[in-house]
C-alpha positions in Angstrom: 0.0 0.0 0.0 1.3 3.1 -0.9 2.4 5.4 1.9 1.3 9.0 0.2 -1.9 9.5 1.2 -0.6 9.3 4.8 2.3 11.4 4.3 -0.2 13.9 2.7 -2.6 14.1 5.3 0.5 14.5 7.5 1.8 17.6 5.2 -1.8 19.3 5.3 -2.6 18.3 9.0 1.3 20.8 10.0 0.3 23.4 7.4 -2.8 23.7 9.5 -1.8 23.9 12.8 -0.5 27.3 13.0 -3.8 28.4 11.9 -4.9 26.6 15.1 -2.6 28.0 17.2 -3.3 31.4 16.1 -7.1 31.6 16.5 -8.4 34.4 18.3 -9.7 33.9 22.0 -12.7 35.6 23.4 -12.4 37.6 26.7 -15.5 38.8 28.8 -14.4 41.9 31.3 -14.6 40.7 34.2 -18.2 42.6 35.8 -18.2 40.8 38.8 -15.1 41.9 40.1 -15.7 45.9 39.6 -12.9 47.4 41.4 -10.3 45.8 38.9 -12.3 47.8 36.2 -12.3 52.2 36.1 -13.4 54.7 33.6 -11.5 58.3 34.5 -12.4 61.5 32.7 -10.2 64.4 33.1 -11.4 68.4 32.5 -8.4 70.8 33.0 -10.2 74.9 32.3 -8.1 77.7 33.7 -10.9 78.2 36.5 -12.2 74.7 37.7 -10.4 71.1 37.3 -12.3 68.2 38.2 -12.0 64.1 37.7 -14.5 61.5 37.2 -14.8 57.9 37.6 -17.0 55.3 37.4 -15.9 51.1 37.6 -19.3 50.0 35.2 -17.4 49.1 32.5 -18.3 45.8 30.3 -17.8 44.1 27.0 -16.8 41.6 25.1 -13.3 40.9 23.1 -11.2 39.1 20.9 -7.4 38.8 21.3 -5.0 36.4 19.7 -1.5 36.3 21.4 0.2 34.9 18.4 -0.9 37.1 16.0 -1.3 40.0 18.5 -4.5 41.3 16.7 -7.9 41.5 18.1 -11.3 43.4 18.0 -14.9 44.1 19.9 -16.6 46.2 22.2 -16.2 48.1 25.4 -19.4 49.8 27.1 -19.4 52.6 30.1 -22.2 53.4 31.8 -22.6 57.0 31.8 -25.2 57.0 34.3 -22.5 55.7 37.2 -20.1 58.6 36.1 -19.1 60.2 39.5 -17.6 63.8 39.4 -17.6 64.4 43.3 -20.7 67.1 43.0 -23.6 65.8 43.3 -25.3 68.8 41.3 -22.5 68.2 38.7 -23.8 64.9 38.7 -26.9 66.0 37.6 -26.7 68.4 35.1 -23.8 65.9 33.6 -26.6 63.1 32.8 -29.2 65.6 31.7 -30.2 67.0 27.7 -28.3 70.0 28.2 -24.8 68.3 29.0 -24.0 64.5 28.1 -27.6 63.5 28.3 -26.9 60.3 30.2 -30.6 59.8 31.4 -31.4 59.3 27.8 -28.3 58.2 26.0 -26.4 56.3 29.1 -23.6 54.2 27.4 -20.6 55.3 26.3 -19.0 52.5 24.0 -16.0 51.9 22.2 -16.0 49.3 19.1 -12.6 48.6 18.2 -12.6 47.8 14.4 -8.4 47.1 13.7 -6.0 46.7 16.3 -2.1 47.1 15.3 1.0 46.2 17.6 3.2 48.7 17.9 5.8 46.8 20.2 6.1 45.1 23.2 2.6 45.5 25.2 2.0 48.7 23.2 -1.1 49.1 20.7 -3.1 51.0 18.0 -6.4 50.5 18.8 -8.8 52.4 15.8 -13.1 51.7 15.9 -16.0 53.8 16.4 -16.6 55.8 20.1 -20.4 55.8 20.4 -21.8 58.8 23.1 -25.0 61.3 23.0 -26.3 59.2 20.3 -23.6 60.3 18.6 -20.7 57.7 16.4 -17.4 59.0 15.3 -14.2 57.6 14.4 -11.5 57.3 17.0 -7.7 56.1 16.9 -6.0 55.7 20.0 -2.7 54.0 21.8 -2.9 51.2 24.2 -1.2 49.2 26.6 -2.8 45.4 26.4 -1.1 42.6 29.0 -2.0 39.4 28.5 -1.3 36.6 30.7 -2.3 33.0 30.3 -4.3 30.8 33.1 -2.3 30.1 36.2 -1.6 30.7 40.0 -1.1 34.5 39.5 -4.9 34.5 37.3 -6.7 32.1 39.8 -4.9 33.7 42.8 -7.0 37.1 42.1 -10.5 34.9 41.2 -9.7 35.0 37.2 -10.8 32.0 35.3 -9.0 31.2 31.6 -6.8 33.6 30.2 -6.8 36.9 31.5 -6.0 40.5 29.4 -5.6 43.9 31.4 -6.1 46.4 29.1 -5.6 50.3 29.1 -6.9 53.0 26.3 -7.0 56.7 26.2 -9.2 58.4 24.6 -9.0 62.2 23.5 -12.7 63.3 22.9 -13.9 66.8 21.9 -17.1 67.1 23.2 -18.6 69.6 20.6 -17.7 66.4 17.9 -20.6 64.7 19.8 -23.1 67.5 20.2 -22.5 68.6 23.9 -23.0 72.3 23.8 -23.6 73.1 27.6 -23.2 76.5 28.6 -20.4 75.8 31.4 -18.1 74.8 27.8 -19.1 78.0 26.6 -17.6 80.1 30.0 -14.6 77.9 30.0 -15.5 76.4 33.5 -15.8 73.0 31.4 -13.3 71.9 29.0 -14.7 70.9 25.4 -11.6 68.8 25.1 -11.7 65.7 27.7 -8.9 62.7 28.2 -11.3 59.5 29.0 -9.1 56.7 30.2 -10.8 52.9 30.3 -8.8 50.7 32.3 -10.3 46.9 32.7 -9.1 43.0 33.2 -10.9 40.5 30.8 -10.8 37.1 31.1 -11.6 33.7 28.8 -13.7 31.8 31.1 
């Protein structure tokens, strides 16, 4: 019996595996476990400087370590945003500001992702806020780490990815117009850092 079917299969069987080896992976940001997840927003005016936070961040993503490329979708709930002012609060979530009562998420769909080196990234998609899509480009830093005793040791199941992204948004591009922009006590340009752990399991 001839032995080239065998050696064949053998041939096609090694040109496929590093297409197995490469295949993405899908994370889930780890919800349960807020505190490992934050959302800042930084407005710097000449008058008033103020930070906000908020650690309702979820979503879903792919990430392949061998091919360092990867894709999907991070949501913020705007609602949760916390600027220290309760009044500031308040206006922030209403029509006149970022409209948050109506339009609460902020999300981010990452559409190409490009290594730069090391753990650095070039993360490019759509940002989604006030009902509003636009095109964004920004740099990350993405960690990943496979399943172990450091990932299991902090309640992490599968493979784990800690992931950073900042974003520079002007809030005019998504039709914020509040009167506080206007006087300068607000800044129209905003840094909004997303900081969250993702895991495969």
């Amino acid at each position: 019996m001839s032995r080239f079917p065998a050696a064949r299969l053998l041939l096609l069987a090694l040109l496929a595996a590093p297409t197995a080896l490469a295949a993405p992976v899908k994370f889930e940001v780890a919800t349960k476990s807020e505190n490992l997840n934050v959302l800042t927003v930084e407005s710097e005016t000449a008058v008033e400087n103020f930070t906000a936070r908020t650690n309702k961040v979820s979503g879903t993503l792919t990430f392949d370590p061998a091919s360092k490329t990867g894709g999907g979708t991070v949501t913020i709930d705007g609602t949760t945003i916390d600027t220290g002012i309760a009044l500031r609060n308040r206006d922030m979530k209403s029509a006149t500001w970022l409209n948050f009562d109506k339009q609460p998420d902020v999300k981010f769909t990452a559409t190409k992702v490009a290594h730069l080196s090391g753990e650095k990234y070039r993360v490019s998609g759509n940002l989604t806020m006030n009902g509003v899509t636009r095109p964004v480009t920004a740099d990350a830093t993405v960690r990943y780490t496979p399943e172990g005793d450091l990932t299991r040791a902090v309640g992490l199941k599968g493979d784990v990815l800690a992931v950073s992204v900042k974003f520079g948004v002007k809030l005019s591009d998504y039709g914020v117009k509040h009167p506080q922009i206007a006087a300068g006590r607000v800044s129209n340009d905003l840094d909004l850092v997303v900081r969250f752990i993702a895991s495969s399991k």
